[in-house]
PDB file of N, CA, C and O in Angstrom, chain B, residues numbered from 101:
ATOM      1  N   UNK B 101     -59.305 -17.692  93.909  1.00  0.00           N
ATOM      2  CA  UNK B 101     -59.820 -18.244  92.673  1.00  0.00           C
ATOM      3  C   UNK B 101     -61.051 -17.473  92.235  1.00  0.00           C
ATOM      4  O   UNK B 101     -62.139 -17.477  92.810  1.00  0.00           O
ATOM      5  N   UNK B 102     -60.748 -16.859  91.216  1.00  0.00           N
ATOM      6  CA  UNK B 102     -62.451 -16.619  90.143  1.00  0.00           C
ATOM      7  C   UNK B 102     -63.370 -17.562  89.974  1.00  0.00           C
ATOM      8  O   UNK B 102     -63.019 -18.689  90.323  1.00  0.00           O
ATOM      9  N   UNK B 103     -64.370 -17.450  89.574  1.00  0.00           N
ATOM     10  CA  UNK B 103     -65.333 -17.850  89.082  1.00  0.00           C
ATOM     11  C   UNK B 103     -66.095 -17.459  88.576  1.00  0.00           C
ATOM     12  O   UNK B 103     -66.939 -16.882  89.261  1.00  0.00           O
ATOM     13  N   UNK B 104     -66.349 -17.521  86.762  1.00  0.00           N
ATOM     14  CA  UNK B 104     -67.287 -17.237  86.392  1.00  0.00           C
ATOM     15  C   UNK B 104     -68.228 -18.225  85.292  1.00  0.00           C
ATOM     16  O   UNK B 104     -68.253 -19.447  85.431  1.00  0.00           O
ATOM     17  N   UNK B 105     -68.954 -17.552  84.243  1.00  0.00           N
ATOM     18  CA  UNK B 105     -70.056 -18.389  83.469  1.00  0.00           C
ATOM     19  C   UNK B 105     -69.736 -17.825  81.939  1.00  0.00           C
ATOM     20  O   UNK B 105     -69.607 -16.650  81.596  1.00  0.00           O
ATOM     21  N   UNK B 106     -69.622 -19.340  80.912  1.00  0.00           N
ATOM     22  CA  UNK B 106     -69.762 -18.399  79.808  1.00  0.00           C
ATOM     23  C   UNK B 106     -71.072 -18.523  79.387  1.00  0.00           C
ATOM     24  O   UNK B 106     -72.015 -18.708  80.156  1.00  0.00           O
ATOM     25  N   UNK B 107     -71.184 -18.393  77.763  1.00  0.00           N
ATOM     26  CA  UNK B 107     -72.811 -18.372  77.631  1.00  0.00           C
ATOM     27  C   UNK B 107     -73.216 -19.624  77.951  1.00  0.00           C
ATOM     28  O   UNK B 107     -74.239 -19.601  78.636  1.00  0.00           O
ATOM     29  N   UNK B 108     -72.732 -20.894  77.676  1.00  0.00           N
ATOM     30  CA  UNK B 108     -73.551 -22.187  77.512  1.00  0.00           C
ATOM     31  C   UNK B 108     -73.606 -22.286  79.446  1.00  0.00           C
ATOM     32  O   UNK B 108     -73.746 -23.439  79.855  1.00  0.00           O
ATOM     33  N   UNK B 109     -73.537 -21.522  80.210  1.00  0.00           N
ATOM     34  CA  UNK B 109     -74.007 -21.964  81.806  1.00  0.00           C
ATOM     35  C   UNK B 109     -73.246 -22.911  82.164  1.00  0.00           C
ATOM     36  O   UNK B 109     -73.735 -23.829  82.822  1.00  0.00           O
ATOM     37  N   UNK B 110     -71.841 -22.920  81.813  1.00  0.00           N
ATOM     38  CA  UNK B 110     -71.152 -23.818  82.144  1.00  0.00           C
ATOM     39  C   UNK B 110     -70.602 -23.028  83.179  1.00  0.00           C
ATOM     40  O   UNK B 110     -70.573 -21.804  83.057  1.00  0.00           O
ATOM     41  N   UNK B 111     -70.000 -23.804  84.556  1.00  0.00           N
ATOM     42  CA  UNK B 111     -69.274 -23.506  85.304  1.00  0.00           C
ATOM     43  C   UNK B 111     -67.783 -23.371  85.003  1.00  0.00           C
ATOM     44  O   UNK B 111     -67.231 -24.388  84.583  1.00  0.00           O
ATOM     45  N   UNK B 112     -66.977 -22.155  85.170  1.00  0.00           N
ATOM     46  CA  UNK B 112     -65.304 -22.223  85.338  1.00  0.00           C
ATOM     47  C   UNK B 112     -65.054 -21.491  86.239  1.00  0.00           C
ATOM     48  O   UNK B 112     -65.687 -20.516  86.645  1.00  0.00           O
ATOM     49  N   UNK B 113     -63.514 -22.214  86.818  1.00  0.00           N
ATOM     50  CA  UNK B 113     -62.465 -21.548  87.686  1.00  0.00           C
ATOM     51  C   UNK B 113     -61.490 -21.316  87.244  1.00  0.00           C
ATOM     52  O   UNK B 113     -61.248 -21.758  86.121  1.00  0.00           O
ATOM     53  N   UNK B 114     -60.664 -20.644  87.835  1.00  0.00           N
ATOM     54  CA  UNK B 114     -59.684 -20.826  87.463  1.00  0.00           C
ATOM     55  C   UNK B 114     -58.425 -20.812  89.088  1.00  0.00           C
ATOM     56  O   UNK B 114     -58.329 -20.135  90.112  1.00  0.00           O
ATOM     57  N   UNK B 115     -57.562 -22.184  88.362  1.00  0.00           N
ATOM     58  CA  UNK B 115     -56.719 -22.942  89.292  1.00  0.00           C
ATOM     59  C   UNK B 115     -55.477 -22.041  89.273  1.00  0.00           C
ATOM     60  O   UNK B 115     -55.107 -21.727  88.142  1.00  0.00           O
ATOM     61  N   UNK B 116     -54.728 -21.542  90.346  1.00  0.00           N
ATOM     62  CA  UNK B 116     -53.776 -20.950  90.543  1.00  0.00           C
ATOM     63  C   UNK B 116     -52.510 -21.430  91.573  1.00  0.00           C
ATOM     64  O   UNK B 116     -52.152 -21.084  92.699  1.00  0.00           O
ATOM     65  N   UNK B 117     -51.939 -22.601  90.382  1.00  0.00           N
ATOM     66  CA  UNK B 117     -51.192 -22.874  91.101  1.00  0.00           C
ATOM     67  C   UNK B 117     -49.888 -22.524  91.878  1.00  0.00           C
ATOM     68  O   UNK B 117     -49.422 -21.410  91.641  1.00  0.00           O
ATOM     69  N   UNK B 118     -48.971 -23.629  93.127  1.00  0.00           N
ATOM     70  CA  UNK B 118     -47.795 -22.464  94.072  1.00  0.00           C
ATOM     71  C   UNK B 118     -46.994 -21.799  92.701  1.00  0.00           C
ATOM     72  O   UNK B 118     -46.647 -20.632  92.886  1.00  0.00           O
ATOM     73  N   UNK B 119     -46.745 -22.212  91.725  1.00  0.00           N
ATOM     74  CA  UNK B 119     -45.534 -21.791  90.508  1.00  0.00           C
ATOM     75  C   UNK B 119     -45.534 -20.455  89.560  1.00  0.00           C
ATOM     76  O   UNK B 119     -44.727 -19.849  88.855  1.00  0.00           O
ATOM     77  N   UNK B 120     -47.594 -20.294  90.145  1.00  0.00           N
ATOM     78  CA  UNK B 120     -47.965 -19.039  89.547  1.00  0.00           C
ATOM     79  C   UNK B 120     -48.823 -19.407  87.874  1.00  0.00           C
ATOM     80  O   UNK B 120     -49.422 -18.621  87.140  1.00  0.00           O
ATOM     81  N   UNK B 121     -48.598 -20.735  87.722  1.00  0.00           N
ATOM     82  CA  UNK B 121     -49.101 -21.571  86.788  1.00  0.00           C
ATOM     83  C   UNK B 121     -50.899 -21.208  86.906  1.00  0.00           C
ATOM     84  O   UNK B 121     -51.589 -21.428  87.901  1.00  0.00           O
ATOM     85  N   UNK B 122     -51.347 -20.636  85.665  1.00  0.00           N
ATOM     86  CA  UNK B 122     -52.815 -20.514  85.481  1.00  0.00           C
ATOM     87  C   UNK B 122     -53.536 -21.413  85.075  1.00  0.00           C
ATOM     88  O   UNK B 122     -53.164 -21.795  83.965  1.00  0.00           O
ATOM     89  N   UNK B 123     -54.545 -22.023  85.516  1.00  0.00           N
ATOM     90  CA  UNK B 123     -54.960 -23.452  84.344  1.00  0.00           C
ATOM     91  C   UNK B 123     -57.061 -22.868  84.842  1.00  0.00           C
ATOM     92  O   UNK B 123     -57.576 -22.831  85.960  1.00  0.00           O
ATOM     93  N   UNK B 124     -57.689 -22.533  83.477  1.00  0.00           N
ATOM     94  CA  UNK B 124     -59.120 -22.827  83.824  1.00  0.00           C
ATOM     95  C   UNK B 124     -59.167 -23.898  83.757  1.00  0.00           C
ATOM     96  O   UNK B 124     -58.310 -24.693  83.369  1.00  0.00           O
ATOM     97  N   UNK B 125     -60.653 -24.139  84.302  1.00  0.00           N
ATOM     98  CA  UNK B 125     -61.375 -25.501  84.289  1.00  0.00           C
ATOM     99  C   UNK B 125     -63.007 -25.679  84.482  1.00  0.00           C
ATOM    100  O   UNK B 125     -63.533 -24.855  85.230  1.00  0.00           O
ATOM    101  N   UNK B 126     -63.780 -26.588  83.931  1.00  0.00           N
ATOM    102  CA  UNK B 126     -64.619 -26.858  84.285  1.00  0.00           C
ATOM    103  C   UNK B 126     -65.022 -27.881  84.994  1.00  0.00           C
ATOM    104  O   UNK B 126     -64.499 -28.993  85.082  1.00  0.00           O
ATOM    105  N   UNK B 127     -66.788 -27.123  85.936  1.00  0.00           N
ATOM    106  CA  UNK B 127     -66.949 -27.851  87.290  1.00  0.00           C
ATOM    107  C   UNK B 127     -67.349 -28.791  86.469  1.00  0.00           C
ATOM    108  O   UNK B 127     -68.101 -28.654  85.504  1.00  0.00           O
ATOM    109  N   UNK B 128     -66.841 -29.753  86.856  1.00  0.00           N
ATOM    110  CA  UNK B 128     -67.891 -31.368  86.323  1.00  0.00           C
ATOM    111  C   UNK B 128     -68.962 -31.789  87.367  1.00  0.00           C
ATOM    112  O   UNK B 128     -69.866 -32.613  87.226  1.00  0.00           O
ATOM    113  N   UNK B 129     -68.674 -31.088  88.364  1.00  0.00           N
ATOM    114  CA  UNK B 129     -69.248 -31.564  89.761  1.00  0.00           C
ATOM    115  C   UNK B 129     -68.611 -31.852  90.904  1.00  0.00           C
ATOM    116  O   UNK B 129     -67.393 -31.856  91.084  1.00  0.00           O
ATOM    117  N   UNK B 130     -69.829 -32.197  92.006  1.00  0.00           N
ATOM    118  CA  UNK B 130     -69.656 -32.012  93.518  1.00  0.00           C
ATOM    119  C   UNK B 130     -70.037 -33.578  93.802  1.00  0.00           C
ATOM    120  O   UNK B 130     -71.151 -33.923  93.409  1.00  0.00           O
ATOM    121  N   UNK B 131     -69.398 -34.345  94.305  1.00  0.00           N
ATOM    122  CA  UNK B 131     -69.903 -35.487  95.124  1.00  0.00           C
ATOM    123  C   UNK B 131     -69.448 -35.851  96.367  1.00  0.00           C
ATOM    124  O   UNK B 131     -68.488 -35.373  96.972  1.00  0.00           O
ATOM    125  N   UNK B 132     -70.381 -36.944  96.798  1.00  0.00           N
ATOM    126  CA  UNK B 132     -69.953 -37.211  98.524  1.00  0.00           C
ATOM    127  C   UNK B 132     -69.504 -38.492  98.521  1.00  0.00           C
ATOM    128  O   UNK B 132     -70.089 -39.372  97.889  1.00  0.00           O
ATOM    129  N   UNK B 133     -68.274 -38.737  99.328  1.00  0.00           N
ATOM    130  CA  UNK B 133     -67.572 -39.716  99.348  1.00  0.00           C
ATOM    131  C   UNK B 133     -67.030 -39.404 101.524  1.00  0.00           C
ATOM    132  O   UNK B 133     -66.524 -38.529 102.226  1.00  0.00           O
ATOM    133  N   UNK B 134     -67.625 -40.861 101.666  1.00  0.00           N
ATOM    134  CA  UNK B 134     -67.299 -41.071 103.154  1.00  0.00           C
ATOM    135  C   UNK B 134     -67.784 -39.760 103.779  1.00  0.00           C
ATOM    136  O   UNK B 134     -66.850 -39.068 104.182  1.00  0.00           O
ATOM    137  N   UNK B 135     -68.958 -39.259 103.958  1.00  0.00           N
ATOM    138  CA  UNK B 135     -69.206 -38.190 104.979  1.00  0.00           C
ATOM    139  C   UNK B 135     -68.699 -37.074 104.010  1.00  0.00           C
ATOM    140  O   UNK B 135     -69.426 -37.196 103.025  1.00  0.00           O
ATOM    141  N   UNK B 136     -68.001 -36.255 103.828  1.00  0.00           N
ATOM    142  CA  UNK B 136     -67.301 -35.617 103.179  1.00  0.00           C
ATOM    143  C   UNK B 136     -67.484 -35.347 101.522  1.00  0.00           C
ATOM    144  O   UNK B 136     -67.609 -36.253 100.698  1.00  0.00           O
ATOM    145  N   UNK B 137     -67.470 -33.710 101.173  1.00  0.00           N
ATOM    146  CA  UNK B 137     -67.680 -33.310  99.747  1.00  0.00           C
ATOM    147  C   UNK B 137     -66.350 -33.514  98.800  1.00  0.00           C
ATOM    148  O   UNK B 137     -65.284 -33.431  99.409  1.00  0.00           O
ATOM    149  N   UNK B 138     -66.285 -33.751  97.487  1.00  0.00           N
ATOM    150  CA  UNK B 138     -65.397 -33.391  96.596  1.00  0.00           C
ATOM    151  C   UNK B 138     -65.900 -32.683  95.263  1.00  0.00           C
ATOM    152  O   UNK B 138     -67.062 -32.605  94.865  1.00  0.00           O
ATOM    153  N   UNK B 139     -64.853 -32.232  94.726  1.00  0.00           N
ATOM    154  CA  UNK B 139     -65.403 -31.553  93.726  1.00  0.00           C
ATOM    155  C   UNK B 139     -64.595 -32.315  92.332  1.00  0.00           C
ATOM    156  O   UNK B 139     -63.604 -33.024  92.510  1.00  0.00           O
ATOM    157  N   UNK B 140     -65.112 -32.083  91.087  1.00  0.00           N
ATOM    158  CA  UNK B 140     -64.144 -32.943  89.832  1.00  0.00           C
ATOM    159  C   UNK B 140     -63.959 -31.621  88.652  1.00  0.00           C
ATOM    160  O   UNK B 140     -64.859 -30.832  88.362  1.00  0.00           O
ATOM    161  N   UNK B 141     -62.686 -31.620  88.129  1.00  0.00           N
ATOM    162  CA  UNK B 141     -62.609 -30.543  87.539  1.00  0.00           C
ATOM    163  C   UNK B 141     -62.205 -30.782  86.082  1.00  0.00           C
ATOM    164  O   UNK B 141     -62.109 -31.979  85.813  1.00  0.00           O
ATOM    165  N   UNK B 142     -61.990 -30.090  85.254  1.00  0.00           N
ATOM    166  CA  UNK B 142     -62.087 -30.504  84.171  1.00  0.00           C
ATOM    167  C   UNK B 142     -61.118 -29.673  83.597  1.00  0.00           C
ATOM    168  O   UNK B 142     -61.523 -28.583  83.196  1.00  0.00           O
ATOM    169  N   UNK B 143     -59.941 -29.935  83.466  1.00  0.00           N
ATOM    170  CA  UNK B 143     -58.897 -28.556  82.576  1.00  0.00           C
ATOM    171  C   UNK B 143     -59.418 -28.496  81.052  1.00  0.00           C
ATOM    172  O   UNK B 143     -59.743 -29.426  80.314  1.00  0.00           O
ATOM    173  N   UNK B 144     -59.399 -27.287  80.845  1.00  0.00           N
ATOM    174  CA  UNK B 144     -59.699 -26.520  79.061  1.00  0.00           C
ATOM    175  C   UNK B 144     -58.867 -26.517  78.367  1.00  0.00           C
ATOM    176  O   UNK B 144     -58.838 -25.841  77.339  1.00  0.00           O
ATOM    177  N   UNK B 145     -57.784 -27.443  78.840  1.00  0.00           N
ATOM    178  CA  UNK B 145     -56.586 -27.870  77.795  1.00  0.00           C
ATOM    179  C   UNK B 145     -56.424 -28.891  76.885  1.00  0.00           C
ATOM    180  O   UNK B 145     -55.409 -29.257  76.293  1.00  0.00           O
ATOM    181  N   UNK B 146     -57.558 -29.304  76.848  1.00  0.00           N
ATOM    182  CA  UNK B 146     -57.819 -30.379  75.916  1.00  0.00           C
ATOM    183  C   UNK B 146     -56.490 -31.660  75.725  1.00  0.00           C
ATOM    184  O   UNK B 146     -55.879 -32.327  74.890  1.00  0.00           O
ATOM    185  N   UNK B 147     -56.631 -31.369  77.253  1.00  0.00           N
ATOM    186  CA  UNK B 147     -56.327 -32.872  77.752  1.00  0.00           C
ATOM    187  C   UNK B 147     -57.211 -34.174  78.283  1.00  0.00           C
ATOM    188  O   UNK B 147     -58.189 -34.114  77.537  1.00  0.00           O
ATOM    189  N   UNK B 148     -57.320 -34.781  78.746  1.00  0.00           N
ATOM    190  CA  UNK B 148     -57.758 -36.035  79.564  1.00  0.00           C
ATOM    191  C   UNK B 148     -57.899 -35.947  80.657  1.00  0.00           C
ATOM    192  O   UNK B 148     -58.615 -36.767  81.231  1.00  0.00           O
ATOM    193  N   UNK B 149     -57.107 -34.654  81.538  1.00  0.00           N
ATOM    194  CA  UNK B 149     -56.849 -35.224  83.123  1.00  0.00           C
ATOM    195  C   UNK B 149     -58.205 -34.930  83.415  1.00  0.00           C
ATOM    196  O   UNK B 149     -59.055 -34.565  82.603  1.00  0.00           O
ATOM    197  N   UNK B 150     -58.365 -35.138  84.794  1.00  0.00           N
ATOM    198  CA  UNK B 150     -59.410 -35.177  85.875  1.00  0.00           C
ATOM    199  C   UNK B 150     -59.205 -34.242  87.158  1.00  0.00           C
ATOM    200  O   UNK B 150     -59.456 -35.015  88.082  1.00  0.00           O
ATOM    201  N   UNK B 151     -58.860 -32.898  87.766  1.00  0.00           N
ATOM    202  CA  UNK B 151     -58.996 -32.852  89.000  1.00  0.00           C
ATOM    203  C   UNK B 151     -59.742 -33.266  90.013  1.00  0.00           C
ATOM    204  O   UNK B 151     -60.919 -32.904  90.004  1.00  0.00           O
ATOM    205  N   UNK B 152     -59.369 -33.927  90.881  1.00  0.00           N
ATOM    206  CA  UNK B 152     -60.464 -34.165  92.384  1.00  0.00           C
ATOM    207  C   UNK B 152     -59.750 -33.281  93.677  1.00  0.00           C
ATOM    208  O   UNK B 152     -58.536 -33.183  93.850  1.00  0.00           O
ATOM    209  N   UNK B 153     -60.766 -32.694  94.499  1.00  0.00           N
ATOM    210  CA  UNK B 153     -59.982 -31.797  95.320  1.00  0.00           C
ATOM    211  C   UNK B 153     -61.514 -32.414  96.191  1.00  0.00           C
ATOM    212  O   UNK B 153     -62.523 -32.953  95.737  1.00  0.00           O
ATOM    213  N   UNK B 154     -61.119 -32.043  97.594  1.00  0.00           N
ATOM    214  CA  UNK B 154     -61.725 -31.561  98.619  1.00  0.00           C
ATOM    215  C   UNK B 154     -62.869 -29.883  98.367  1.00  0.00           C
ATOM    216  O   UNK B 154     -62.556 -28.753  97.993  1.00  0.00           O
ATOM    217  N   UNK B 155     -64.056 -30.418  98.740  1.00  0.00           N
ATOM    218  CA  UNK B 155     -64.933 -29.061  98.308  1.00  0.00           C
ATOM    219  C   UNK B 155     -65.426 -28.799  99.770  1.00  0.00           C
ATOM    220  O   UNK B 155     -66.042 -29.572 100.504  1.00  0.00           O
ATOM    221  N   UNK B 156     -64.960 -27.388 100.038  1.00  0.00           N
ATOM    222  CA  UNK B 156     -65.978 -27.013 101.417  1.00  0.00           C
ATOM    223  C   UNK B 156     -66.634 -25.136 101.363  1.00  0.00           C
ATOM    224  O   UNK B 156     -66.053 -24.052 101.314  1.00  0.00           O
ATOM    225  N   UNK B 157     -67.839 -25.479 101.398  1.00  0.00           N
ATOM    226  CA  UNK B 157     -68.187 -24.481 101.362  1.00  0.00           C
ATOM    227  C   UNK B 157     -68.119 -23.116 102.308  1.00  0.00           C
ATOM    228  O   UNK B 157     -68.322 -23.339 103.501  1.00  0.00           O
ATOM    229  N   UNK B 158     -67.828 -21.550 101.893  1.00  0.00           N
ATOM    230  CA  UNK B 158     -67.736 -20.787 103.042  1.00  0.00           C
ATOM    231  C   UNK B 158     -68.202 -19.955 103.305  1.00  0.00           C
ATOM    232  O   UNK B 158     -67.897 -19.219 104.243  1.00  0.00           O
ATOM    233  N   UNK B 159     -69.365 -19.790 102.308  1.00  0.00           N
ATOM    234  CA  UNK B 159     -70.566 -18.810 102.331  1.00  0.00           C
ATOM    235  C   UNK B 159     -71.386 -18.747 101.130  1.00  0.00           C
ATOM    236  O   UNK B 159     -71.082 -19.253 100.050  1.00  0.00           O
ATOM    237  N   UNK B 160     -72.522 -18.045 101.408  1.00  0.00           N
ATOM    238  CA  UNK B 160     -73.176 -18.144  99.793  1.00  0.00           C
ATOM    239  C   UNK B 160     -72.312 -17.858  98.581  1.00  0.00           C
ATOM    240  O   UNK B 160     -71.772 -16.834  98.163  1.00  0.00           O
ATOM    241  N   UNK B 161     -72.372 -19.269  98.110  1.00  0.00           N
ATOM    242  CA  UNK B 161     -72.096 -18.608  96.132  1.00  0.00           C
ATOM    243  C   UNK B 161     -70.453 -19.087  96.443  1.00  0.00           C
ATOM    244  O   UNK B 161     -69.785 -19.645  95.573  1.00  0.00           O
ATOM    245  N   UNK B 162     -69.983 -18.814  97.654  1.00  0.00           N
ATOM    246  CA  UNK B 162     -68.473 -19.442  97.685  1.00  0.00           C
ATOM    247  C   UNK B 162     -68.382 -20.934  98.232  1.00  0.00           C
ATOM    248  O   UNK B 162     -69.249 -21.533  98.868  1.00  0.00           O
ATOM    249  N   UNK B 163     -66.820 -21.509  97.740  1.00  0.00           N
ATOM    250  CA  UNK B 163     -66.536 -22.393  98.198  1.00  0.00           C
ATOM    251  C   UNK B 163     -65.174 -22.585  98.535  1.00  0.00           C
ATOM    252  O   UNK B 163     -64.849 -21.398  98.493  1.00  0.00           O
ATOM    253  N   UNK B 164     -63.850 -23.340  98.920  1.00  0.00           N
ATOM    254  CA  UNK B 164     -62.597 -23.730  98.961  1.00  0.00           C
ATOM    255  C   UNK B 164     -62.475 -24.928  98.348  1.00  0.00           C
ATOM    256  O   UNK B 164     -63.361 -25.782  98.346  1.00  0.00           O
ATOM    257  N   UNK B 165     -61.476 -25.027  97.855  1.00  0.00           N
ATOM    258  CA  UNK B 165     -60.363 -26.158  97.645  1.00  0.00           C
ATOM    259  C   UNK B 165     -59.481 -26.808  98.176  1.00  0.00           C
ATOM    260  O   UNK B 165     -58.314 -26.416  98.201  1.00  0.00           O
ATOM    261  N   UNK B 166     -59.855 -27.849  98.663  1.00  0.00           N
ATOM    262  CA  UNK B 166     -58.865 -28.378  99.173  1.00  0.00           C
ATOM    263  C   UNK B 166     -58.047 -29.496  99.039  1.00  0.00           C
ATOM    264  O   UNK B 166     -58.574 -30.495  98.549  1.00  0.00           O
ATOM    265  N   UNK B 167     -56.742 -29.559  99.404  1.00  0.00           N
ATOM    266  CA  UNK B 167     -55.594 -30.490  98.807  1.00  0.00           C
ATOM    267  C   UNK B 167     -55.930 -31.585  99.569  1.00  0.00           C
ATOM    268  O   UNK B 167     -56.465 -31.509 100.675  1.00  0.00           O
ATOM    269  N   UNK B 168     -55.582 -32.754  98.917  1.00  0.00           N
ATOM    270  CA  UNK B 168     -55.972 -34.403  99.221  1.00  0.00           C
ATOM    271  C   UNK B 168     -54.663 -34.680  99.447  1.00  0.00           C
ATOM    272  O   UNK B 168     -54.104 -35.308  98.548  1.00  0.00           O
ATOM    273  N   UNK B 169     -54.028 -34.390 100.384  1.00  0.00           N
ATOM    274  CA  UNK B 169     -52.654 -34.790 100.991  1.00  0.00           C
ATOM    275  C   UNK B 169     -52.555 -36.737 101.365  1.00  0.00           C
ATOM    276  O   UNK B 169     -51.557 -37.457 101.333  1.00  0.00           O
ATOM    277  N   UNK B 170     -53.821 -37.056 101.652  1.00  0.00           N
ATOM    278  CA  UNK B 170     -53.608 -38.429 102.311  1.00  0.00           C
ATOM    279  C   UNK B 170     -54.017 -39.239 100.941  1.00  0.00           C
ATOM    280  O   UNK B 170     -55.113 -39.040 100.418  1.00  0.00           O
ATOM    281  N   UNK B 171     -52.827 -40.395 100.256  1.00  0.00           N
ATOM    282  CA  UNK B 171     -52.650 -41.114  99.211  1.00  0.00           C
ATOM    283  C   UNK B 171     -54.386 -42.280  99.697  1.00  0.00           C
ATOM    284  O   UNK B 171     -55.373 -42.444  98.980  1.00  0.00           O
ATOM    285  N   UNK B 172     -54.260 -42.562 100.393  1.00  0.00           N
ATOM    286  CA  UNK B 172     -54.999 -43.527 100.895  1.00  0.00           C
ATOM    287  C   UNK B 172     -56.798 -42.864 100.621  1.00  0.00           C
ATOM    288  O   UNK B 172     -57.597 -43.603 100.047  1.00  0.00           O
ATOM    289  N   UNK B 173     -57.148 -41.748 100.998  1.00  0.00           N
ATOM    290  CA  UNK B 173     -58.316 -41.062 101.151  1.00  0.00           C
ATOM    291  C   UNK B 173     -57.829 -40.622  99.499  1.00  0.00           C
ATOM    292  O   UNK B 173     -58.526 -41.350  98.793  1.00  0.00           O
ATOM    293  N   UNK B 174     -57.109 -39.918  98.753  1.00  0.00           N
ATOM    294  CA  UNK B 174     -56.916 -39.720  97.089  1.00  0.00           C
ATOM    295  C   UNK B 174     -57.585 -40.855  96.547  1.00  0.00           C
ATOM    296  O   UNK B 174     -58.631 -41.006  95.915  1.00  0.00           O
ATOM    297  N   UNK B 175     -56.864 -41.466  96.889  1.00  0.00           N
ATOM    298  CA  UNK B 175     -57.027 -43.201  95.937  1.00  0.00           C
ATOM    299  C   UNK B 175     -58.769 -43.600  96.629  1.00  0.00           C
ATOM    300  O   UNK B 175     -59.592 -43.979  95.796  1.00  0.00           O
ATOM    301  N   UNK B 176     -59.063 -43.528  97.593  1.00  0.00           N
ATOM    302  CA  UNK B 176     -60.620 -43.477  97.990  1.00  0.00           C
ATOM    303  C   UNK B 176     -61.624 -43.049  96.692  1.00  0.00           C
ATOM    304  O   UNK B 176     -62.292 -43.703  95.892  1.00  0.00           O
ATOM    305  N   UNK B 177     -61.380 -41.614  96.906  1.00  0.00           N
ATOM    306  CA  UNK B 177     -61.644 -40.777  96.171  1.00  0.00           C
ATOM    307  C   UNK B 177     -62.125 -40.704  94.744  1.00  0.00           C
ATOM    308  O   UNK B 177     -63.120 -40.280  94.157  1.00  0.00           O
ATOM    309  N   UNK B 178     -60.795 -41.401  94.388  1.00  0.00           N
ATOM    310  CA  UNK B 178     -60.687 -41.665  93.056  1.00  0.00           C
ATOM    311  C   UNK B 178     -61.309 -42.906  92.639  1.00  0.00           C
ATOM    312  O   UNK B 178     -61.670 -42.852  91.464  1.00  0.00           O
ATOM    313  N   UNK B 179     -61.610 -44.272  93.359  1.00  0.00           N
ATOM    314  CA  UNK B 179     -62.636 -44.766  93.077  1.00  0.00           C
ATOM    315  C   UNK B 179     -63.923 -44.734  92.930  1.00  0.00           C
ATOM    316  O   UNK B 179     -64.582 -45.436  92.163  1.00  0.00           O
ATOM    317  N   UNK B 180     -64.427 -43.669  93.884  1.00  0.00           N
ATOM    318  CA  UNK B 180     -65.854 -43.330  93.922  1.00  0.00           C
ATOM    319  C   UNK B 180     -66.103 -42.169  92.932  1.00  0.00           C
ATOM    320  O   UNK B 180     -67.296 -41.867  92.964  1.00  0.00           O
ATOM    321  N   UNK B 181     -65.300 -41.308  91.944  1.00  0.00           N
ATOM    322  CA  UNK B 181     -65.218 -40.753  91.300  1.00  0.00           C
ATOM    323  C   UNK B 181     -65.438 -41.860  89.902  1.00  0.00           C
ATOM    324  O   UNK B 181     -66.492 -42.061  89.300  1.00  0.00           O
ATOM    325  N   UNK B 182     -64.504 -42.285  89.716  1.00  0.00           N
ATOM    326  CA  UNK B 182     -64.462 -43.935  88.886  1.00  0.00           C
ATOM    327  C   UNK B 182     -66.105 -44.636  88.958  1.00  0.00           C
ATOM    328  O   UNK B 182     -66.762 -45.031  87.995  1.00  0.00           O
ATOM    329  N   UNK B 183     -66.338 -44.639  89.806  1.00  0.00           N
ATOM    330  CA  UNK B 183     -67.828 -45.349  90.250  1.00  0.00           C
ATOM    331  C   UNK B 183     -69.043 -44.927  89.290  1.00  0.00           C
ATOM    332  O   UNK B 183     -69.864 -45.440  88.529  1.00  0.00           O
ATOM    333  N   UNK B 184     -68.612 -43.538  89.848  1.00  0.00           N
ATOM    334  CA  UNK B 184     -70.319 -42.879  89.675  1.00  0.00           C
ATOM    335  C   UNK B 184     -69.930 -42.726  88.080  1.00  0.00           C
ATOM    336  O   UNK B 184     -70.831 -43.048  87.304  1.00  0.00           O
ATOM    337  N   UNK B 185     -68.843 -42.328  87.573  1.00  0.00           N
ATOM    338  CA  UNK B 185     -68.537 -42.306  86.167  1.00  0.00           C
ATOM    339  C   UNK B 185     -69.172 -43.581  85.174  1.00  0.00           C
ATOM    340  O   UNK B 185     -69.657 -43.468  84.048  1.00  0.00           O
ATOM    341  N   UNK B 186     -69.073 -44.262  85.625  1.00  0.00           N
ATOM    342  CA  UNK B 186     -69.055 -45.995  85.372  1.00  0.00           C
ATOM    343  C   UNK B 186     -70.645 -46.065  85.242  1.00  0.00           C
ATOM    344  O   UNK B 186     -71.323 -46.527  84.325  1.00  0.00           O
ATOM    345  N   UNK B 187     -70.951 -45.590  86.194  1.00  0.00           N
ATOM    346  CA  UNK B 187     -73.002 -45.977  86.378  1.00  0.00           C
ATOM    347  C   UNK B 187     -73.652 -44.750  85.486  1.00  0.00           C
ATOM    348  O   UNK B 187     -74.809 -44.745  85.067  1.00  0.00           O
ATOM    349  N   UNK B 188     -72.516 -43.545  85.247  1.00  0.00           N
ATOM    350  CA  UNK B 188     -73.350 -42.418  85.105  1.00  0.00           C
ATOM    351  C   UNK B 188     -73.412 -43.253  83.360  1.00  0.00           C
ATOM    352  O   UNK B 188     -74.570 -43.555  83.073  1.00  0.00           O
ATOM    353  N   UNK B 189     -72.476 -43.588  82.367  1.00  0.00           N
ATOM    354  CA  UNK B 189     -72.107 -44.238  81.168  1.00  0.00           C
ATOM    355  C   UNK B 189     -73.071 -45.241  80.904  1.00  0.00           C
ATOM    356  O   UNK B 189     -73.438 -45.443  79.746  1.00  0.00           O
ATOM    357  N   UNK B 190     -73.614 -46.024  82.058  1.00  0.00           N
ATOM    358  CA  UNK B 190     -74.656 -47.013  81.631  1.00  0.00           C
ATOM    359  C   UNK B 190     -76.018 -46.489  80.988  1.00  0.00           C
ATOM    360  O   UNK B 190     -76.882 -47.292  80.633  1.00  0.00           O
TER     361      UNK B 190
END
């Protein structure tokens, strides 16, 4: 995955999915849920969705992605994502 900046200092990646499917996105952010980092992503498709992935870092300036295979820890996830959204709006 790339990463770069446009002018407004916004963060993008870009997601490369198994199909070969390209999708940028922006970082919305990093939060901690149960011990553990996630990251929230933001597709430039001027859609609605939300990515949440697993964030682990692997050296300066880098990081990984990682897949949320367990429905139970997703759905975790996705409440405390929901959460901070909720308080950040107040």
């Amino acid at each position: 995955m790339a990463e770069n900046r446009n002018m407004e200092e916004v963060d993008i990646i870009t997601l490369e999915f198994d199909d070969g499917v390209e999708l940028e996105c922006e970082i919305m952010g990093v939060f901690d849920h149960a011990g553990k980092e996630y990251i929230a992503l933001i597709p430039l498709d001027d859609s609605d969705d939300v990515y949440i992935y697993g964030y682990k870092e692997v050296g300066e300036d880098e990081f990984e992605l990682v897949d949320l295979e367990d429905d139970a820890e997703f759905e975790a996830v996705v409440a405390e994502f929901d959460a901070i959204m909720s308080a950040d709006a107040e």
